[in-house]
C-alpha positions as CSV (number, residue, x, y, z in Angstrom):
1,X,60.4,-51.6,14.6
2,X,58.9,-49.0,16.8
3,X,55.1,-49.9,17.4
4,X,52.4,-47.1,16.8
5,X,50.8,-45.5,19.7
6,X,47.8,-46.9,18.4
7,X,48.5,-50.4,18.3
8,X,45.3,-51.8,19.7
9,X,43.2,-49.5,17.6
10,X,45.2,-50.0,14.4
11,X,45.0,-53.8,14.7
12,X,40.9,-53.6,15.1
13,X,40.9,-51.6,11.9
14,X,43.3,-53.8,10.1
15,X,40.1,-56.4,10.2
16,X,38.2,-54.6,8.0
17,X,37.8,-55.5,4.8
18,X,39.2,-53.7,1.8
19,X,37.6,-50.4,0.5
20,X,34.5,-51.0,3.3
21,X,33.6,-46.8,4.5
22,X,33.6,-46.3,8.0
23,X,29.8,-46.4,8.3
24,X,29.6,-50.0,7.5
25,X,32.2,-51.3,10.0
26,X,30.7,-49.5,13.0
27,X,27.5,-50.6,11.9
28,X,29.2,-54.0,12.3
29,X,30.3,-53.1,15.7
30,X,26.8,-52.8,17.1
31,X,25.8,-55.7,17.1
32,X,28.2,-56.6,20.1
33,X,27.2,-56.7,23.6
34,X,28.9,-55.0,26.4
35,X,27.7,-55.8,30.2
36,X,27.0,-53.6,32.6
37,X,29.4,-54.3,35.9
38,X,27.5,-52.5,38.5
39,X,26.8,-48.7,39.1
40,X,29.4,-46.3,37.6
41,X,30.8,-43.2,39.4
42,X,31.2,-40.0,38.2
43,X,30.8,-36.7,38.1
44,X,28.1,-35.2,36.0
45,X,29.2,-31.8,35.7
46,X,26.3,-29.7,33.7
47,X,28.1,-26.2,33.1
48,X,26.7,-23.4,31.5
49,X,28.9,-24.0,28.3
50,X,27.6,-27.6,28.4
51,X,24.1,-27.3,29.6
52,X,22.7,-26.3,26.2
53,X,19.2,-24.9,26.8
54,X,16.8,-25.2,30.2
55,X,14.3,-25.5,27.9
56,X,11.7,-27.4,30.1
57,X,11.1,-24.5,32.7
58,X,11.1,-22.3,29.6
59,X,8.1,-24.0,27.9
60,X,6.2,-24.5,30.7
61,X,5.6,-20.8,31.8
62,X,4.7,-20.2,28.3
63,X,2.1,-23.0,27.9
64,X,0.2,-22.6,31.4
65,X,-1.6,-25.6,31.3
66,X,1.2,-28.2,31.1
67,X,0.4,-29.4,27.9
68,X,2.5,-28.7,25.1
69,X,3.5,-30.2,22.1
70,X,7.4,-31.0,22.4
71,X,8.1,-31.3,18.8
72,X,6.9,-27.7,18.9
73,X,10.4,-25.5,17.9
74,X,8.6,-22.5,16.7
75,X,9.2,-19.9,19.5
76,X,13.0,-20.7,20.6
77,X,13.2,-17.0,21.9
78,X,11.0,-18.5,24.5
79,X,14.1,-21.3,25.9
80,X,15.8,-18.1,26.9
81,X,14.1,-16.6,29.8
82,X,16.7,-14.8,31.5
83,X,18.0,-13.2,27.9
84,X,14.3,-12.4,27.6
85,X,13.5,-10.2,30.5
86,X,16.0,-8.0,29.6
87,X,15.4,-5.0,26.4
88,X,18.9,-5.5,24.8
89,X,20.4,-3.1,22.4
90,X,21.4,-4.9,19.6
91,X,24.0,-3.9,17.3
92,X,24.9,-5.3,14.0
93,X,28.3,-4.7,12.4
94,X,28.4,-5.9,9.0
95,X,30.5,-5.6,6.2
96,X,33.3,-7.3,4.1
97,X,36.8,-8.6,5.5
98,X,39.1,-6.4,6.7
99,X,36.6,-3.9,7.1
100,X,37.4,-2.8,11.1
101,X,34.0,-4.3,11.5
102,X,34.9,-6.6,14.6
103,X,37.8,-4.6,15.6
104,X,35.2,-2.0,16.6
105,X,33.2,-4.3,18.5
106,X,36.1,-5.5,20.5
107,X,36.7,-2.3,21.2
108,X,33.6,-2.0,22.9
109,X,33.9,-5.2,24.7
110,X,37.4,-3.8,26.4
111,X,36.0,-0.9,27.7
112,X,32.9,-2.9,29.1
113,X,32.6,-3.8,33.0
114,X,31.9,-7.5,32.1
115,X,31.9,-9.2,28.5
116,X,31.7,-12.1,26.7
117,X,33.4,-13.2,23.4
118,X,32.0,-15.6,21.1
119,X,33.7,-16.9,17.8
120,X,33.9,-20.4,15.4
121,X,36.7,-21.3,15.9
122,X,39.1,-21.9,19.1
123,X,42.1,-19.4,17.4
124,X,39.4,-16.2,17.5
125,X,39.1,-17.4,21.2
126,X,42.7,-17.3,22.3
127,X,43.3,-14.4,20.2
128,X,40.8,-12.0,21.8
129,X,41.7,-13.3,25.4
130,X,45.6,-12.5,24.7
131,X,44.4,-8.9,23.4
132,X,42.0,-8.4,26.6
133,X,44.4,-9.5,28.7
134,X,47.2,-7.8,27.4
135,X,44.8,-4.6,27.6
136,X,45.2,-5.4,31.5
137,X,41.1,-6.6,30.9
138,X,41.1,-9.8,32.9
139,X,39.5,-12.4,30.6
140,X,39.1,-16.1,30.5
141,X,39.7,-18.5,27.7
142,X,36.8,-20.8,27.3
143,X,36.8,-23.8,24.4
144,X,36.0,-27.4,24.2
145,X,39.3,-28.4,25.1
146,X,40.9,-25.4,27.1
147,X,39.8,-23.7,30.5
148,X,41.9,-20.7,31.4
149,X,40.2,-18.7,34.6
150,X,41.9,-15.7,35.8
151,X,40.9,-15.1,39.1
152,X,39.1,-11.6,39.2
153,X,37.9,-11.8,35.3
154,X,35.0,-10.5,34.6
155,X,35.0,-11.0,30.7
156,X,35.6,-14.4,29.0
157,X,36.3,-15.6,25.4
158,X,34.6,-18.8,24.1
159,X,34.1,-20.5,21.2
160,X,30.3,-20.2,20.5
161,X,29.4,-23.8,21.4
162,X,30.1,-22.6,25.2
163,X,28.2,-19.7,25.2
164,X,27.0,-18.8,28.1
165,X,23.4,-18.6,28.4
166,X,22.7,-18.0,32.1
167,X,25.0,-15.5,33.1
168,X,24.3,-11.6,32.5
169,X,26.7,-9.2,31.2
170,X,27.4,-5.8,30.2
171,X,28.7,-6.8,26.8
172,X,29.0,-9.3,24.7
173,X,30.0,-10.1,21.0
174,X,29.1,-12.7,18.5
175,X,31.8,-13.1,15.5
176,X,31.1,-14.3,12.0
177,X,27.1,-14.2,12.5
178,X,26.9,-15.6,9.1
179,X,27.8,-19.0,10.3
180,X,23.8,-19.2,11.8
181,X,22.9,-20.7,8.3
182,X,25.9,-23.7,8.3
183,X,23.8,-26.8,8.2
184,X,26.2,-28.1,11.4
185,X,27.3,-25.3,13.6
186,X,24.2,-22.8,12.7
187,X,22.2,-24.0,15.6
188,X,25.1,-22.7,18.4
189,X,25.3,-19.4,16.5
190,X,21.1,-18.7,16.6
191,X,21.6,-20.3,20.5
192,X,23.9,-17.5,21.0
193,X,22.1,-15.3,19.4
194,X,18.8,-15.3,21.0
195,X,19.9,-17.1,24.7
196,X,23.0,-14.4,25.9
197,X,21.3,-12.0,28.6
198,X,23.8,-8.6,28.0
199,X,23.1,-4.7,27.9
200,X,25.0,-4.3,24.7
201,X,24.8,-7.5,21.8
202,X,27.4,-6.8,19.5
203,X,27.2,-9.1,15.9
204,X,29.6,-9.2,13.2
205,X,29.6,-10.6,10.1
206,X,28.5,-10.4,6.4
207,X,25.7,-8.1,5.7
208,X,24.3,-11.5,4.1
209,X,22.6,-11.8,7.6
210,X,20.9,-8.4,8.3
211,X,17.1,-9.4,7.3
212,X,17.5,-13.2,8.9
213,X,18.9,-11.4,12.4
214,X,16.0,-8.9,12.3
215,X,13.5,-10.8,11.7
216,X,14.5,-13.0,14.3
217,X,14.9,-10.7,16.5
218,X,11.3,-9.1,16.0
219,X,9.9,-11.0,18.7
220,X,12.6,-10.5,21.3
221,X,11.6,-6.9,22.1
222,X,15.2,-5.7,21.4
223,X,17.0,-2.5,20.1
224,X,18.6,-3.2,16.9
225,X,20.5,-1.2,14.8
226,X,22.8,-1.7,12.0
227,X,26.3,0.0,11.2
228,X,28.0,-1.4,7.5
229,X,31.4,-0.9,7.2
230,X,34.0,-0.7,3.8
231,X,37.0,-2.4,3.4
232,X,39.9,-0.4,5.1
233,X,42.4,-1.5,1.8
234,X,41.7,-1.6,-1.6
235,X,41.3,-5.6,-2.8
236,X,42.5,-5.6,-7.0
237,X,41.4,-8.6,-8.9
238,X,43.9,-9.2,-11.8
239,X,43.5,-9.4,-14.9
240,X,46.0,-11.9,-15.9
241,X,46.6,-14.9,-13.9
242,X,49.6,-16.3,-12.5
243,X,50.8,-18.5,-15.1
244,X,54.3,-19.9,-14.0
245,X,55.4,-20.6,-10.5
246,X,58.6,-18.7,-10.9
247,X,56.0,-15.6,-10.9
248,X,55.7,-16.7,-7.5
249,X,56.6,-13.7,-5.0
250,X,57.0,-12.9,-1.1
251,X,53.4,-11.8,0.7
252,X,51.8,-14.8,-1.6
253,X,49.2,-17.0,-0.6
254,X,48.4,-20.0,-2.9
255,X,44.7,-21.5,-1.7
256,X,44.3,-25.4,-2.6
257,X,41.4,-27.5,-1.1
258,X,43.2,-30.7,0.0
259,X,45.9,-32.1,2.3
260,X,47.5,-33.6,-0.9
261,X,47.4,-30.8,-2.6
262,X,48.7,-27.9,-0.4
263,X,52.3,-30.4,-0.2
264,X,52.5,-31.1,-4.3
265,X,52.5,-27.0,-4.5
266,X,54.7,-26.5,-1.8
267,X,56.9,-28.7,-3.3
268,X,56.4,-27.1,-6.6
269,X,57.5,-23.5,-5.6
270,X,59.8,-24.4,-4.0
271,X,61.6,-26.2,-6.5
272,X,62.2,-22.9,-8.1
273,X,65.0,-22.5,-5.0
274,X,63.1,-18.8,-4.2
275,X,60.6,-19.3,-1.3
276,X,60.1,-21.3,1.2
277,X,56.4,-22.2,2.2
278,X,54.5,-22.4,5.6
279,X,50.9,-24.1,5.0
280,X,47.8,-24.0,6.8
281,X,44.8,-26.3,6.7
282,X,42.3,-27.3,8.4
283,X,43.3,-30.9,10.0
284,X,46.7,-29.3,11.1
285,X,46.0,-28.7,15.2
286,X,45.2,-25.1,15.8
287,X,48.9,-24.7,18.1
288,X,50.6,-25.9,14.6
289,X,48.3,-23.8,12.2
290,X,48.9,-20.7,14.7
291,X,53.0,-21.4,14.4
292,X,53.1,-21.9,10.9
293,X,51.1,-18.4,10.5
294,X,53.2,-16.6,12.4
295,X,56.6,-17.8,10.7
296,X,54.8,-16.5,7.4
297,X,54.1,-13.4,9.1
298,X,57.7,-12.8,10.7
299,X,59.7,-10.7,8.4
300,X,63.2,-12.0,9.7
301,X,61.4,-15.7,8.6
302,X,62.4,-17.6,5.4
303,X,58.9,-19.0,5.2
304,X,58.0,-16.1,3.1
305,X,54.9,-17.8,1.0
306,X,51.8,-19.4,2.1
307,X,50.3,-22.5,0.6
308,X,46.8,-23.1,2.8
309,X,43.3,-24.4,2.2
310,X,39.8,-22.7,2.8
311,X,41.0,-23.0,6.4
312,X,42.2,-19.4,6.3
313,X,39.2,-17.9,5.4
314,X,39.1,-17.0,9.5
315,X,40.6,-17.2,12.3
316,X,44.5,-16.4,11.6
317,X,46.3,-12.8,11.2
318,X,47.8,-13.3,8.0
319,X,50.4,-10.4,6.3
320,X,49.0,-11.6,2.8
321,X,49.9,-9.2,-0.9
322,X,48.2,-11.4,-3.3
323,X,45.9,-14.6,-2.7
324,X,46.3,-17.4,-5.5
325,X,43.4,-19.5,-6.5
326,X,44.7,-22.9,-7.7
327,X,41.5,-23.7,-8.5
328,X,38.2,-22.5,-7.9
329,X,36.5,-25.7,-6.9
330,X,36.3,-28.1,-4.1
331,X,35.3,-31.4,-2.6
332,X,32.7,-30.5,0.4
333,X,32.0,-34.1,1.7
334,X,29.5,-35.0,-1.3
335,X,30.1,-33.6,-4.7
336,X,32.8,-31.2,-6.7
337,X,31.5,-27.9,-7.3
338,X,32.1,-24.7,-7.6
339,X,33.1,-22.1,-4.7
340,X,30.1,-20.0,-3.8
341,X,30.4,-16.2,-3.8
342,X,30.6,-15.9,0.1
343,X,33.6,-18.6,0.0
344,X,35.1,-17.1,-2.3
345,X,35.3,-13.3,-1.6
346,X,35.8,-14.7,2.4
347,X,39.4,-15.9,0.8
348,X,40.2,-13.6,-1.6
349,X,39.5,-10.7,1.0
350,X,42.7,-11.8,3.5
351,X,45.4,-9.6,1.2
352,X,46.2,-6.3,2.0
353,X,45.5,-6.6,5.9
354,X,45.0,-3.5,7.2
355,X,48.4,-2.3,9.2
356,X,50.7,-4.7,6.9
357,X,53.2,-4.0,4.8
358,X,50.9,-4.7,2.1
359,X,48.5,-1.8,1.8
360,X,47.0,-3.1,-1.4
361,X,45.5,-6.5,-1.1
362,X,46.0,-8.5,-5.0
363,X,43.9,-11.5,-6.0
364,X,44.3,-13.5,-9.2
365,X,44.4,-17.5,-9.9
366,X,46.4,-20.1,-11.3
367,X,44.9,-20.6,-14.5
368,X,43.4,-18.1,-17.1
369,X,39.8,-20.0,-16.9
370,X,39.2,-19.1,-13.4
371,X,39.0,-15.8,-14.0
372,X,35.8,-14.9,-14.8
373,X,34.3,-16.7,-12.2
374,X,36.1,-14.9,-9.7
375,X,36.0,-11.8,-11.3
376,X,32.0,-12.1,-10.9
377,X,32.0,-13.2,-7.4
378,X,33.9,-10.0,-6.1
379,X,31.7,-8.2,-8.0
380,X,28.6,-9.4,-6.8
381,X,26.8,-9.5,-3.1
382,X,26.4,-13.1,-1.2
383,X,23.1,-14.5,-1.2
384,X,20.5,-13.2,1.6
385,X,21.0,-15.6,4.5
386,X,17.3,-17.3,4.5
387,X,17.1,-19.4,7.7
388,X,19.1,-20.3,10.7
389,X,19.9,-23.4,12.5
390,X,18.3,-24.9,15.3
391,X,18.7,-27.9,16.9
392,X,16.8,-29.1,20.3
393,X,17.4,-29.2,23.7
394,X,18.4,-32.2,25.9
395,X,15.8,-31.2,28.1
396,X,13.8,-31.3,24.8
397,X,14.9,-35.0,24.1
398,X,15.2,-36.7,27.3
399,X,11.5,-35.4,28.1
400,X,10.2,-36.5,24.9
401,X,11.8,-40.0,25.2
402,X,9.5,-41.0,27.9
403,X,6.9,-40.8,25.6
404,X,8.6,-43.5,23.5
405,X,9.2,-47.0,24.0
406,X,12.3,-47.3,23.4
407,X,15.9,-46.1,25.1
408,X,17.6,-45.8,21.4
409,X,19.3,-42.4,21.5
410,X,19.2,-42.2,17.6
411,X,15.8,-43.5,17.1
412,X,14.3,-40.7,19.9
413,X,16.5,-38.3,17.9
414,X,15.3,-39.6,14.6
415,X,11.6,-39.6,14.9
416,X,11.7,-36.2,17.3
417,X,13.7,-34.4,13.9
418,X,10.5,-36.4,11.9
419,X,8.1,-34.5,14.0
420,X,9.6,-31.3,14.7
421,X,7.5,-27.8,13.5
422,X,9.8,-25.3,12.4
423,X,8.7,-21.5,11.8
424,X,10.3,-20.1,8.1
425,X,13.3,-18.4,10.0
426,X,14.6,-22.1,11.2
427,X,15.7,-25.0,9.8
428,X,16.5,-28.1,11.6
429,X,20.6,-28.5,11.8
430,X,21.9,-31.6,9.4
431,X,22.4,-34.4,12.2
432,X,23.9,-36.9,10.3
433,X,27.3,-37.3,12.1
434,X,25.0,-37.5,15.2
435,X,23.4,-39.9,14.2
436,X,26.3,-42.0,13.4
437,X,27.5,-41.6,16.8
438,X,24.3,-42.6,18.2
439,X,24.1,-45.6,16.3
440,X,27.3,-46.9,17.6
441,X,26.6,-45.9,21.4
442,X,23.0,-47.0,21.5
443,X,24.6,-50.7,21.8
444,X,26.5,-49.7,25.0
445,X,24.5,-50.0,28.8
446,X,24.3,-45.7,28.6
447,X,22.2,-43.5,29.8
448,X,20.4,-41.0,28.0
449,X,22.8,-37.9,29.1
450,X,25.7,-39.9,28.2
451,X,25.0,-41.3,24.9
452,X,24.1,-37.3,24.1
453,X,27.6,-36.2,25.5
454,X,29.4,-39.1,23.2
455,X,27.1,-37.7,20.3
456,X,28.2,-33.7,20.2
457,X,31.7,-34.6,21.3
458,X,34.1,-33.5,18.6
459,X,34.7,-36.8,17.2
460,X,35.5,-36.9,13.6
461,X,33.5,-39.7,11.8
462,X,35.3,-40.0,8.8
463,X,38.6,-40.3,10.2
464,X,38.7,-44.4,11.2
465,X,41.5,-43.8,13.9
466,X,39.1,-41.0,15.6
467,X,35.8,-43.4,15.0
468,X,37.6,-46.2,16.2
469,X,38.7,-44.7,19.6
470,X,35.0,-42.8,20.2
471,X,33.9,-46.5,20.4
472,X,36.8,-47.8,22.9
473,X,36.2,-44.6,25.3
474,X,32.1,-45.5,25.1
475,X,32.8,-48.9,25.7
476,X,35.3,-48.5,28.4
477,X,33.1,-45.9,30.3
478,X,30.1,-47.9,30.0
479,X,32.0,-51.2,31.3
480,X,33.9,-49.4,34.0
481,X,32.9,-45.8,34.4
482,X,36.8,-45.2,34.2
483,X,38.8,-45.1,31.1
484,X,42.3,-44.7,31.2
485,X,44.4,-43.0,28.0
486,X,46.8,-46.0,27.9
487,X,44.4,-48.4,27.5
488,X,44.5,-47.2,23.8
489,X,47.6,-45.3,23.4
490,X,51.2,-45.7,24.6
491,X,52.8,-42.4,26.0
492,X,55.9,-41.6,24.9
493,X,56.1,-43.5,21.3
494,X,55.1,-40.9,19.1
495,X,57.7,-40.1,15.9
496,X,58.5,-37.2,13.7
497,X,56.2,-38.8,10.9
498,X,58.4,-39.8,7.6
499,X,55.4,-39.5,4.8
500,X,52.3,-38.6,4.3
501,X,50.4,-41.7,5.7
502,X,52.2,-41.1,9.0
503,X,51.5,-37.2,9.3
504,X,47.9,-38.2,8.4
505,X,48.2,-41.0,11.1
506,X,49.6,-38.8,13.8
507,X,47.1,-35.5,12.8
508,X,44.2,-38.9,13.5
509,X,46.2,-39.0,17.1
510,X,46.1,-35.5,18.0
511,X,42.4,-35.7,17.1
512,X,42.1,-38.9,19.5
513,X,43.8,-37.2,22.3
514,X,41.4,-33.5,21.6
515,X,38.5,-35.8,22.0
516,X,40.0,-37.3,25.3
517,X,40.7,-34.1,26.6
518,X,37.2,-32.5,25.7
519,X,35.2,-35.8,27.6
520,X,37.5,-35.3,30.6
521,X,36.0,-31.5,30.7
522,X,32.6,-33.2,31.3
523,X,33.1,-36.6,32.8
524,X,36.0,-35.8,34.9
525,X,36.0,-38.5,37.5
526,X,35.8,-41.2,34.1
527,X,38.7,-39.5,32.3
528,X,40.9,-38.7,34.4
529,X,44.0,-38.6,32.1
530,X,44.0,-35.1,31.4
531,X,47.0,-33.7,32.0
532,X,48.8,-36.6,30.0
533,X,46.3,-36.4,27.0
534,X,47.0,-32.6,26.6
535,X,51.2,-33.2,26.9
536,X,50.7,-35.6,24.1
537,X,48.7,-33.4,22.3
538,X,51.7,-30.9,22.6
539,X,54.2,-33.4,21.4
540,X,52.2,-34.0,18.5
541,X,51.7,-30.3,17.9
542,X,55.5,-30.4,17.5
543,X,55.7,-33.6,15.7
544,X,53.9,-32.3,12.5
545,X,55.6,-29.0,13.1
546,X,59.1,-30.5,13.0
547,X,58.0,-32.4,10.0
548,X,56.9,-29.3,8.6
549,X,60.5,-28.1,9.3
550,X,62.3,-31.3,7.6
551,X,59.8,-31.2,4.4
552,X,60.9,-29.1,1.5
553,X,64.0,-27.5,0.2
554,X,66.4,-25.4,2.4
555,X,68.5,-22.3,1.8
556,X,71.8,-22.4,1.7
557,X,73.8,-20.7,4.2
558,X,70.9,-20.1,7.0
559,X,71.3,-21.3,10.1
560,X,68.0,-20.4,11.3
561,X,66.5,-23.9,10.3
562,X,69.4,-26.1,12.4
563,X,68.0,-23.7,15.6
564,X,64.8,-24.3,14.8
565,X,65.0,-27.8,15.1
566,X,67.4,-27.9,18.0
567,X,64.1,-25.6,19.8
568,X,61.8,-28.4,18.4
569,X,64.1,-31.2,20.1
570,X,64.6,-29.4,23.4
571,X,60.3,-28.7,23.4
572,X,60.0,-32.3,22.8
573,X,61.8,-33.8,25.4
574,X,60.3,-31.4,27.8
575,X,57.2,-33.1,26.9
576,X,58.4,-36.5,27.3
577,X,59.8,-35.6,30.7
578,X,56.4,-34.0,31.6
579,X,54.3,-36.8,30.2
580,X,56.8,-39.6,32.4
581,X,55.9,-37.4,35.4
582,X,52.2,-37.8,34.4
583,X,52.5,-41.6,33.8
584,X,54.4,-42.0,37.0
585,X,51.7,-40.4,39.5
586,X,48.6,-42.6,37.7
């Protein structure tokens, strides 16, 4: 029997007890003791993307004296000086989906001397460096996890969590603005907002966040101006819903909000031995999401329906006729409940891309009771954005701990988010994942810079395999100051998964390895397993895609599929080769 590439992490977890969450058993682990065996070297790389607001400097040419109160968040134009000498001219571009709103923006970012890009997600990232670059615009690719400098570039496309907050540019652009109100992520987006120094700020979003953005943006001293935009293709609700799957046609997207669910309807429709289905979701890596899009996309493809979660609300180019509600509720973490309007109309408004060979974008749902309910949402505007997210500095935190008595990361944290003073544009960001993390690296011999680099890593708290290997890479590091991959993971022994507990299991690995890969970005002398960590990552990427491939009914008579896999087998043991190369020079 082939062992997992997780062995060591899979037996720890194997301990636990029946039905105990994930909370209680790293609560268990902190009550162990690592020591401490002498200094550690490495390199602590503080880059603009990483380096998340100079905030001390900031303060204290504000507050002459010296004195100030650090809870004090009321004024975070202030952390921003260099954005702040500068009279920017702001322009919002608002408007629905598919509305030309961010094309336009791009547009201006092209033709700019020097620009920066920042969206959510890492696909909007890779997307507009490919279009820049194939526009002959030298751009970089910025993420978490990737670094792609062109030497020459000028212009650079990041997700917004490495938003560059020191540089100054001609241009730069801010996609999905709305995403300043999520209760996790708002607090990069109002960073963004108020810390990039540029001549031109272009925002795009949902005209949800006009009055939050301008009143924000009253005490900046900037130019802003706002330019609304209508949907390029018409967007019919039906009247009727879908009724039967064998109503089922090309250009469909069905929209489900779980993992389990997205495969029971693929397995549905294609039962009816008419379609077959790519899906999309949002725990499928963003290499495997982008693939599976495209073969729904290609013409010449036989993936010709889309089964996919909320996950494609952004992010993807999708040729979609008619979006499918299976159901207009969802799970989000804490209760069932009912899709709000912006979720809703951000779904339904992917059919009828603009360009595609569906002109005239359908939506409907499954079941005749949903239709009201979505009927009313298109019809209606999304909720005034209220307040953004803020969240403070490291500079913030590590100045206020000396006031405390204590070197606990999440009781510094905990007692700072107690104190802080907030003006009625902010709200504090929801730090609860945070604060899970600090719990479990407050027992390790840390400092305070590291224990905050373990806490915002991307690390995925509800997923054991992911928790589980966020403790061994602390633990390691704070041993050793070097942590190897294969200490946790065995190259080489990763499997096309054969159910859905092993796709789950290997989507946990590909998280493992992303987390590996985003620490080695920062602590690069302590991980120095890069390059094998991103070829697994790859083979996994193929794993689930292959599995993808093999799950399902098959048309008769195409030989595409038996290609397909033979390209997915050839990729693969590429990898492996690569990976053996990798293994061999450690």
């Amino acid at each position: 029997m082939t062992s997992s590439p997780f062995q060591k992490i899979k037996r720890k977890l194997k301990k636990k007890v029946e039905g105990r969450r994930t909370q209680q058993w790293l609560d268990s682990l902190s009550s162990r003791r690592y020591p401490h065996h002498g200094p550690r070297r490495f390199l602590m790389k503080r880059e603009s993307g990483l380096h998340l607001w100079h905030g001390l400097r900031c303060l204290s040419s504000y507050h002459g004296t010296g004195k100030f109160d650090l809870t004090d968040l009321t004024c975070p134009h202030t952390w921003y000086p260099n954005a702040r000498r500068k009279k920017r001219n702001v322009f919002l571009h608002v408007g629905p989906t598919n509305s030309g709103k961010t094309y336009n923006a791009l547009k201006r970012l092209e033709s700019s001397t020097s620009g920066i890009y920042c969206g959510p997600l890492r696909l909007l990232a890779w997307e507009v460096a490919k279009r820049l670059n194939r526009a002959n615009v030298l751009c970089n690719l910025m993420t978490g996890q990737e670094r792609e400098e062109i030497d020459g570039a000028k212009h650079s496309a990041v997700t917004v969590e490495m938003a560059d907050v020191l540089g100054d540019y001609q241009c730069a652009v801010i996609d999905e603005i709305q995403m300043v109100a999520c209760k996790q992520r708002g607090y990069s987006f109002t960073r963004a907002l108020l810390g990039i120094c540029s001549d031109e700020l272009h925002i795009c979003g949902d005209p949800a966040a006009v009055p939050l953005i301008q009143s924000i943006l009253e005490v900046t001293d900037d130019v802003v101006q706002v330019q609304y935009y209508e949907r390029l293709s018409p967007l019919v609700p039906s009247k009727t819903p879908l009724g039967s799957f064998s109503n089922i046609r090309t250009g469909d997207c069905i929209v489900t909000f779980s993992r389990r669910g997205i495969y029971k309807l693929k397995r549905r429709i294609e039962k009816e031995e008419k379609h077959l289905c790519s899906v999309v979701y949002g725990s499928l890596p963003p290499e495997t999401r982008t693939k599976q899009a495209s073969k729904f996309n290609d013409e010449s493809s036989e993936f010709d329906v889309l089964v996919a979660s909320d996950a494609i609300g952004m992010g993807l180019n999708l040729n979609i006729s008619r979006i499918i509600f299976s159901t207009l509720k969802k799970f989000d973490g804490v209760q069932t409940r009912d899709l709000t309007v912006p979720e809703i109309k951000q779904i339904a408004g992917r059919a009828g891309r603009y360009g595609s060979k569906f002109p005239v974008g359908e939506v409907t749902c499954l079941k005749g009771e949903d239709l009201p309910l979505l009927h009313s949402a298109l019809g209606s505007s999304s909720p005034v954005l209220e307040r953004a997210g803020l969240f403070p500095t490291f500079d913030l935190l590590a100045l206020y701990s000396r006031l405390q008595s204590t070197t606990s990361f999440h009781s510094i944290l905990e007692k700072f988010l107690e104190c802080a003073k907030l003006s009625s544009n902010y709200f504090i960001a929801d730090c609860e994942d945070i604060l899970k993390v600090a719990a479990v690296v407050d027992d390790f011999p840390l400092g305070l810079h590291d224990k905050y680099l373990f806490c915002i890593s991307p690390v995925d708290m509800t997923d054991d395999i992911s928790a589980q290997a966020l403790v061994q890479f602390a633990g390691n590091y704070a041993k050793t100051g070097l942590v190897r991959l294969r200490e946790i993971f065995t190259p080489g022994s990763l499997q096309v998964p054969k159910s859905q507990s092993a796709l789950e299991e290997l989507e946990s690995i590909h998280k493992v390895l992303d987390l590996y890969i985003w620490l080695s970005f920062r602590l690069e002398e302590s991980f120095p397993d890069r390059e094998l960590a991103s070829s697994q990552k790859a083979a996994c990427s193929l794993l689930i895609e292959e599995f993808l491939e093999r799950l399902g009914w098959q048309k008769p008579g195409k030989a595409s599929y038996l290609r397909s896999q033979l390209h997915l087998q050839q990729q693969y043991q590429a990898i492996l080769q690569y990976s053996q190369k990798a293994t061999d020079q450690e």
